[in-house]
N, CA, C and O atoms as CSV, one atom per row, in Angstrom:
chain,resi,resn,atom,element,x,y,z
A,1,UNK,N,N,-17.313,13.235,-2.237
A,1,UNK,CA,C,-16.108,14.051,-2.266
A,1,UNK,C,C,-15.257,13.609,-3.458
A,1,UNK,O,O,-15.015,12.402,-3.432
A,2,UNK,N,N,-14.689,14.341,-4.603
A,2,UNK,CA,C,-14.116,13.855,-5.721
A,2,UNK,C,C,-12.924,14.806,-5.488
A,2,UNK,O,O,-12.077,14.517,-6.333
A,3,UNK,N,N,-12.554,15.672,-4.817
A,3,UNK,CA,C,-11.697,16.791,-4.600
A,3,UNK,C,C,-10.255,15.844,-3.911
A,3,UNK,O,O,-10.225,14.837,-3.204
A,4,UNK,N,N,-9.437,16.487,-4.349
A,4,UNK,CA,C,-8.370,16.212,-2.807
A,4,UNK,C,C,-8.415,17.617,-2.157
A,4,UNK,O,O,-8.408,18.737,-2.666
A,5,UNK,N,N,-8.476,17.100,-0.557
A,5,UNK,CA,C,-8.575,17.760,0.436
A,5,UNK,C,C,-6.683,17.850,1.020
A,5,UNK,O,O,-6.127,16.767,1.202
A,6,UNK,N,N,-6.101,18.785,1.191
A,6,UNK,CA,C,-4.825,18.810,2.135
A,6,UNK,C,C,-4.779,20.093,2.630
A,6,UNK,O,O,-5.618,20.901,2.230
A,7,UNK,N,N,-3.748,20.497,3.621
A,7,UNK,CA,C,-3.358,20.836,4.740
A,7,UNK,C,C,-3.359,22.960,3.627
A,7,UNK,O,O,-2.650,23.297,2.678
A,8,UNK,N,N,-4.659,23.953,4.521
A,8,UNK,CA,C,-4.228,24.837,3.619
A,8,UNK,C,C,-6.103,24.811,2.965
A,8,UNK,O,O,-6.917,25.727,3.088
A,9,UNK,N,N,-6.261,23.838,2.486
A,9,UNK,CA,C,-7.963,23.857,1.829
A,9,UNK,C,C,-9.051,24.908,2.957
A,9,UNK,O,O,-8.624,25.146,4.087
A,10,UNK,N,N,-9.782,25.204,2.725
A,10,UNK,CA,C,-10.828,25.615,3.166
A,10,UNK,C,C,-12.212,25.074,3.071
A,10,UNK,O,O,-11.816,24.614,2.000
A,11,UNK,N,N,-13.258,24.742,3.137
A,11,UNK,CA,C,-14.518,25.514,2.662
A,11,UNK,C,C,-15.469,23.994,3.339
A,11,UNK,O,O,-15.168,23.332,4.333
A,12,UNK,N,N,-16.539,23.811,2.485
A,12,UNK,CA,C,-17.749,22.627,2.986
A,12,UNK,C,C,-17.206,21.473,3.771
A,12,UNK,O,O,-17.275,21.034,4.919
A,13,UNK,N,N,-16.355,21.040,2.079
A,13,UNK,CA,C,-15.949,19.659,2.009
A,13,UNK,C,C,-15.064,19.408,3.612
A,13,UNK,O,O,-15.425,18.576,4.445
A,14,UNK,N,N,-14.051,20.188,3.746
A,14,UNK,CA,C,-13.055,20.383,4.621
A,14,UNK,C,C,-14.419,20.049,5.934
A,14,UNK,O,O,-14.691,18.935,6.383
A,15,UNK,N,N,-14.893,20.978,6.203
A,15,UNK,CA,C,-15.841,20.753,7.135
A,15,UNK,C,C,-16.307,19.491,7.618
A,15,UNK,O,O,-16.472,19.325,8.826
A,16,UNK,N,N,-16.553,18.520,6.726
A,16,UNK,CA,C,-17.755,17.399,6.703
A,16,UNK,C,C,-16.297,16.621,7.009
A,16,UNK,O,O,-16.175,16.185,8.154
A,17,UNK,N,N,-15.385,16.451,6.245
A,17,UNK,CA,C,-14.136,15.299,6.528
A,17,UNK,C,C,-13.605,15.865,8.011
A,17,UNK,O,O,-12.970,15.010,8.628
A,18,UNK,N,N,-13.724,16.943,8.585
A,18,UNK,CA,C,-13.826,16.890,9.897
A,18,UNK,C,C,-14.688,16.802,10.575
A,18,UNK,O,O,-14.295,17.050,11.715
A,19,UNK,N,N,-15.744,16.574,10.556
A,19,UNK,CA,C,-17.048,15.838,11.719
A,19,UNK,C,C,-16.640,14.683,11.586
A,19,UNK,O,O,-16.327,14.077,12.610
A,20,UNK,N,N,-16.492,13.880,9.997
A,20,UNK,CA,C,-16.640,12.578,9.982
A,20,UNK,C,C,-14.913,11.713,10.800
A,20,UNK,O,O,-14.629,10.550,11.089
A,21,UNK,N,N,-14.159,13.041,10.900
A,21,UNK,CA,C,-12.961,12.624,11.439
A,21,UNK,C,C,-13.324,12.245,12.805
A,21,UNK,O,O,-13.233,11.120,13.296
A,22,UNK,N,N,-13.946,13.827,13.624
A,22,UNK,CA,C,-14.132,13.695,14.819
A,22,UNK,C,C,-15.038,12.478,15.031
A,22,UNK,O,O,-14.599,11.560,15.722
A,23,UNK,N,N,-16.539,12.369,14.377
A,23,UNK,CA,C,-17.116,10.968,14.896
A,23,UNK,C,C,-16.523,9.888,14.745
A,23,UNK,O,O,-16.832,9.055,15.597
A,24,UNK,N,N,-15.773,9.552,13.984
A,24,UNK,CA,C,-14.509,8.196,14.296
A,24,UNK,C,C,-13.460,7.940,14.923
A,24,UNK,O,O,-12.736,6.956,14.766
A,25,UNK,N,N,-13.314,8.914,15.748
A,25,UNK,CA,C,-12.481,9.295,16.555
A,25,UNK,C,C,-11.203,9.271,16.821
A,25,UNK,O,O,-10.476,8.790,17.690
A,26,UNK,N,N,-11.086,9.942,15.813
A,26,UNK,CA,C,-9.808,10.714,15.171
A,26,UNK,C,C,-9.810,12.083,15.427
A,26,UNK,O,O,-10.570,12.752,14.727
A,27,UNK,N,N,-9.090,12.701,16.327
A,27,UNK,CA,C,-9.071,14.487,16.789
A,27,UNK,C,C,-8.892,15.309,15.919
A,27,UNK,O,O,-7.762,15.783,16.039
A,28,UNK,N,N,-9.623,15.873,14.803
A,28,UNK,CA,C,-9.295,16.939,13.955
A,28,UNK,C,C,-9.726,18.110,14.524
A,28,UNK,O,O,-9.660,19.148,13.866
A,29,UNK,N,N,-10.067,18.107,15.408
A,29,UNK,CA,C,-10.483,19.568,16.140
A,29,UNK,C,C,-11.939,20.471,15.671
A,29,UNK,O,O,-13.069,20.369,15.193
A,30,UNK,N,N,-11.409,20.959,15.959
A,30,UNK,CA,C,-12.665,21.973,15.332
A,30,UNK,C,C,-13.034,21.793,14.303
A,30,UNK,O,O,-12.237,21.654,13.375
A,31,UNK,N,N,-14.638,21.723,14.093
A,31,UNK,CA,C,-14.898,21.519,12.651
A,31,UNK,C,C,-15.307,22.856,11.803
A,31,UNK,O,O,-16.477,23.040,11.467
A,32,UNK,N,N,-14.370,23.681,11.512
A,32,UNK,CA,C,-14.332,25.040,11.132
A,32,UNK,C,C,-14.362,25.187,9.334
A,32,UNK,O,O,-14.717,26.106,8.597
A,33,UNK,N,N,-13.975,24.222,9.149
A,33,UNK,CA,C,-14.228,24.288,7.651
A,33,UNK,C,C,-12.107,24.462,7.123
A,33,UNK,O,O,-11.786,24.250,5.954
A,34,UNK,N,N,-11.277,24.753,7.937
A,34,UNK,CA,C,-10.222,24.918,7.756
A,34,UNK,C,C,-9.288,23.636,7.839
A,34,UNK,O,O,-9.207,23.157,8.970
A,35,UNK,N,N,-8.620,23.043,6.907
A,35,UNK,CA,C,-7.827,22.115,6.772
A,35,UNK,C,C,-6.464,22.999,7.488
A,35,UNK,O,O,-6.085,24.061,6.993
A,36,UNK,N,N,-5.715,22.300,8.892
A,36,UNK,CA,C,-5.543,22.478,9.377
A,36,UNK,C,C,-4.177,21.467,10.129
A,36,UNK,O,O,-4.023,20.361,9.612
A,37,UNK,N,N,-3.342,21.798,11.164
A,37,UNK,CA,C,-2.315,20.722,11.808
A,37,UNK,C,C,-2.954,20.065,11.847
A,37,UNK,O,O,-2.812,19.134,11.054
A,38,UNK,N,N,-4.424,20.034,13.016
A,38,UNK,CA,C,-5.002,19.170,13.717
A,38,UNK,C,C,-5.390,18.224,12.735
A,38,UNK,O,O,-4.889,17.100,12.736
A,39,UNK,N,N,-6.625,18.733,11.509
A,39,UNK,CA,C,-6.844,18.161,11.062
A,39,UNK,C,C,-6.277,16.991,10.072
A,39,UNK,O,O,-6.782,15.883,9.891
A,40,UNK,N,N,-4.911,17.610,9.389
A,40,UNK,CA,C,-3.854,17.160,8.817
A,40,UNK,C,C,-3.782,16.198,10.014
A,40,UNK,O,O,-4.380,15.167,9.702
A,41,UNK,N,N,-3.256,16.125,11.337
A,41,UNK,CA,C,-2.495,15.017,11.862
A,41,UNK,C,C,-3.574,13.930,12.276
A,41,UNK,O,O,-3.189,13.041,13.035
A,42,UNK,N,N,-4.930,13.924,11.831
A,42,UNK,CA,C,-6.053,13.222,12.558
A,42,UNK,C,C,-6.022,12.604,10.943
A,42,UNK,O,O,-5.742,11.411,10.827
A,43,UNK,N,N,-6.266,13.295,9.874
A,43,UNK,CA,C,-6.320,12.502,8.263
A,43,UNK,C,C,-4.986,11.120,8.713
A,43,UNK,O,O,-5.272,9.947,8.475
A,44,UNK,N,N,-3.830,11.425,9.246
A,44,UNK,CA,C,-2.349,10.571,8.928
A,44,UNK,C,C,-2.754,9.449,9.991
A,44,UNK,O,O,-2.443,8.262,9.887
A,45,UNK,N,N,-3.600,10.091,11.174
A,45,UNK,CA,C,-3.779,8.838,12.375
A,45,UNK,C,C,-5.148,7.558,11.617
A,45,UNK,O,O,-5.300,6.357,11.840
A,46,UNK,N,N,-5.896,8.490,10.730
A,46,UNK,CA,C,-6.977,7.733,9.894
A,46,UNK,C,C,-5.749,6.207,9.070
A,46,UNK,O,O,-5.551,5.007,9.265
A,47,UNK,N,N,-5.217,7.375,8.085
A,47,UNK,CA,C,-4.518,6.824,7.397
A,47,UNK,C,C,-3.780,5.594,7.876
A,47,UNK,O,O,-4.003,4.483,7.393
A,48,UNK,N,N,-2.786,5.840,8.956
A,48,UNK,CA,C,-1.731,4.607,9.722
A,48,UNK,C,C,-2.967,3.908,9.908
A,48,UNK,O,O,-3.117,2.999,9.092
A,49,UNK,N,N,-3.857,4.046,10.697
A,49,UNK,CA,C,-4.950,2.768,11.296
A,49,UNK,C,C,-5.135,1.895,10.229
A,49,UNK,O,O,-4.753,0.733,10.364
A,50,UNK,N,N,-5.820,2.369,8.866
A,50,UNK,CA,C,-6.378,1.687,7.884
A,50,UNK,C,C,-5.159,1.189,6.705
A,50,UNK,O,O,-5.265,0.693,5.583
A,51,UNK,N,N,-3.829,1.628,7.651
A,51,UNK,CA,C,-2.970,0.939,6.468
A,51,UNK,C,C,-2.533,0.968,4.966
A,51,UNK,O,O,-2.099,0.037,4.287
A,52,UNK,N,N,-2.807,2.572,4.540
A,52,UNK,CA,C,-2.980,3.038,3.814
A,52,UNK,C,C,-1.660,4.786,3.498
A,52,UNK,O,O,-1.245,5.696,4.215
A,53,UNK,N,N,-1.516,4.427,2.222
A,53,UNK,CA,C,-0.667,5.809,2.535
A,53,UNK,C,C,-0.815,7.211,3.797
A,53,UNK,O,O,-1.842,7.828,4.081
A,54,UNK,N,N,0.391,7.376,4.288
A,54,UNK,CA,C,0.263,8.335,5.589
A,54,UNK,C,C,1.092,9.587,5.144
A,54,UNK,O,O,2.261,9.840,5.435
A,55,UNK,N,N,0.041,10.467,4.211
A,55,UNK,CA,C,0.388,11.591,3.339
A,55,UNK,C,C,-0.444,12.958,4.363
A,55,UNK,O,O,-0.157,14.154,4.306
A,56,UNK,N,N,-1.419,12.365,5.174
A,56,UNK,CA,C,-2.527,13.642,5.412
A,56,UNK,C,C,-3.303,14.188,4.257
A,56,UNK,O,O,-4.124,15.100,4.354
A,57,UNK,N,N,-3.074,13.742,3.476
A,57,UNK,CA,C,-3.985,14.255,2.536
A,57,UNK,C,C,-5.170,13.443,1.940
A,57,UNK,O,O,-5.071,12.225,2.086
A,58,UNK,N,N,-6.045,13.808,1.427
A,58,UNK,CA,C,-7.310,13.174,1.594
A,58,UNK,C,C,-7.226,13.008,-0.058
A,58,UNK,O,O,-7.708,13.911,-0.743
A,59,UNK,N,N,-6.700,12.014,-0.611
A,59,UNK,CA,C,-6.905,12.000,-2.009
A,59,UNK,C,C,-7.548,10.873,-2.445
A,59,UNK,O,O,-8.421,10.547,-1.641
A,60,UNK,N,N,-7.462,10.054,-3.513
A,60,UNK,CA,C,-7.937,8.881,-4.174
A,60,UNK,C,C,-8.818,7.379,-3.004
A,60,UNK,O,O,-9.878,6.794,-2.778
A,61,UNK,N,N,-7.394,7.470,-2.633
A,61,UNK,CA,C,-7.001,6.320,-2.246
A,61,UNK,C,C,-7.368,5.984,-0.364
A,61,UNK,O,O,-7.422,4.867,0.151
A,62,UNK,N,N,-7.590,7.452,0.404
A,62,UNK,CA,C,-8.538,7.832,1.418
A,62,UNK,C,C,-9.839,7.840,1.211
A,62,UNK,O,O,-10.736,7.316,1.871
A,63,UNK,N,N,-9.890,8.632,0.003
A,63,UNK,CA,C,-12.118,8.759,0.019
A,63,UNK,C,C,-12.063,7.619,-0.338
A,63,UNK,O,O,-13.086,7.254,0.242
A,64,UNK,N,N,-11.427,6.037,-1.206
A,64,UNK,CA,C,-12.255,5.333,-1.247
A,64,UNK,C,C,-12.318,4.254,0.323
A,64,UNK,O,O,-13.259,3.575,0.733
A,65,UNK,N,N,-11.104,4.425,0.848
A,65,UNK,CA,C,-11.537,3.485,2.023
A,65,UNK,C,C,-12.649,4.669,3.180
A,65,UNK,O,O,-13.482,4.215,3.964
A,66,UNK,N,N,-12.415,5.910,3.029
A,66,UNK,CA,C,-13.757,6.575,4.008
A,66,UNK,C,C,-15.178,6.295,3.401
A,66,UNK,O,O,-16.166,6.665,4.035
A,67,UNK,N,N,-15.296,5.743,2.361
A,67,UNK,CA,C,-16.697,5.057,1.143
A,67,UNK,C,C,-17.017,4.211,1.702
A,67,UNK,O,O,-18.098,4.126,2.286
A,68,UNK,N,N,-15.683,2.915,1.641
A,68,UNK,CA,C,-15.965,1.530,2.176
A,68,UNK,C,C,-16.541,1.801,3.457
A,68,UNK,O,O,-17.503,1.110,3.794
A,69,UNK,N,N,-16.106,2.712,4.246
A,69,UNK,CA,C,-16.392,2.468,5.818
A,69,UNK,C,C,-17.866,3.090,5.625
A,69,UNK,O,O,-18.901,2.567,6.037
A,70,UNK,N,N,-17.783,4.103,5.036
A,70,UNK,CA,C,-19.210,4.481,5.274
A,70,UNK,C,C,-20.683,3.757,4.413
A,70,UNK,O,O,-21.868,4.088,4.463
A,71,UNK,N,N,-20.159,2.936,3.843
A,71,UNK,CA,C,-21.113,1.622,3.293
A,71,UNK,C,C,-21.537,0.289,4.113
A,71,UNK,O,O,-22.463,-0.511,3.978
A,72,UNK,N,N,-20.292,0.415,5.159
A,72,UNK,CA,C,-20.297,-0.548,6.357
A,72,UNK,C,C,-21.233,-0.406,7.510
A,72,UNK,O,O,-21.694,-1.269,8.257
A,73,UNK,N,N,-21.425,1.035,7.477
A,73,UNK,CA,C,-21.745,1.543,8.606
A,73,UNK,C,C,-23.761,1.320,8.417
A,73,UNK,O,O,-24.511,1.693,9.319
């Protein structure tokens, strides 16, 4: 993901950062492909956990700690 994703986006990407929301279990709801409240307020609950700006938006500084985690995994 090299995009920023926020509240309003549509399409793939949006999609996949909500499965990967929902399997970490973080409630973004439906994984419809629509950046969304839900999804917006599940990016900010990501965000507070990992201690990291709490914007909802999926920019720089999110994909690289959703990288780290998913290198962990």
């Amino acid at each position: 993901m090299k995009h920023i994703l926020k509240e309003g986006d549509t399409g793939r990407q949006v999609k996949d950062i909500q499965h990967w929301l929902n399997a970490h279990g973080y409630k973004a709801g439906e994984e419809d492909g629509i950046f969304g409240e839900k999804t917006r307020d599940a990016v900010i609950q990501f965000q507070s956990a990992k201690k990291i700006v709490t914007d909802g938006i999926i920019g720089s500084q999110t994909q690289i700690t959703i990288e780290r985690i998913e290198k962990e995994e």
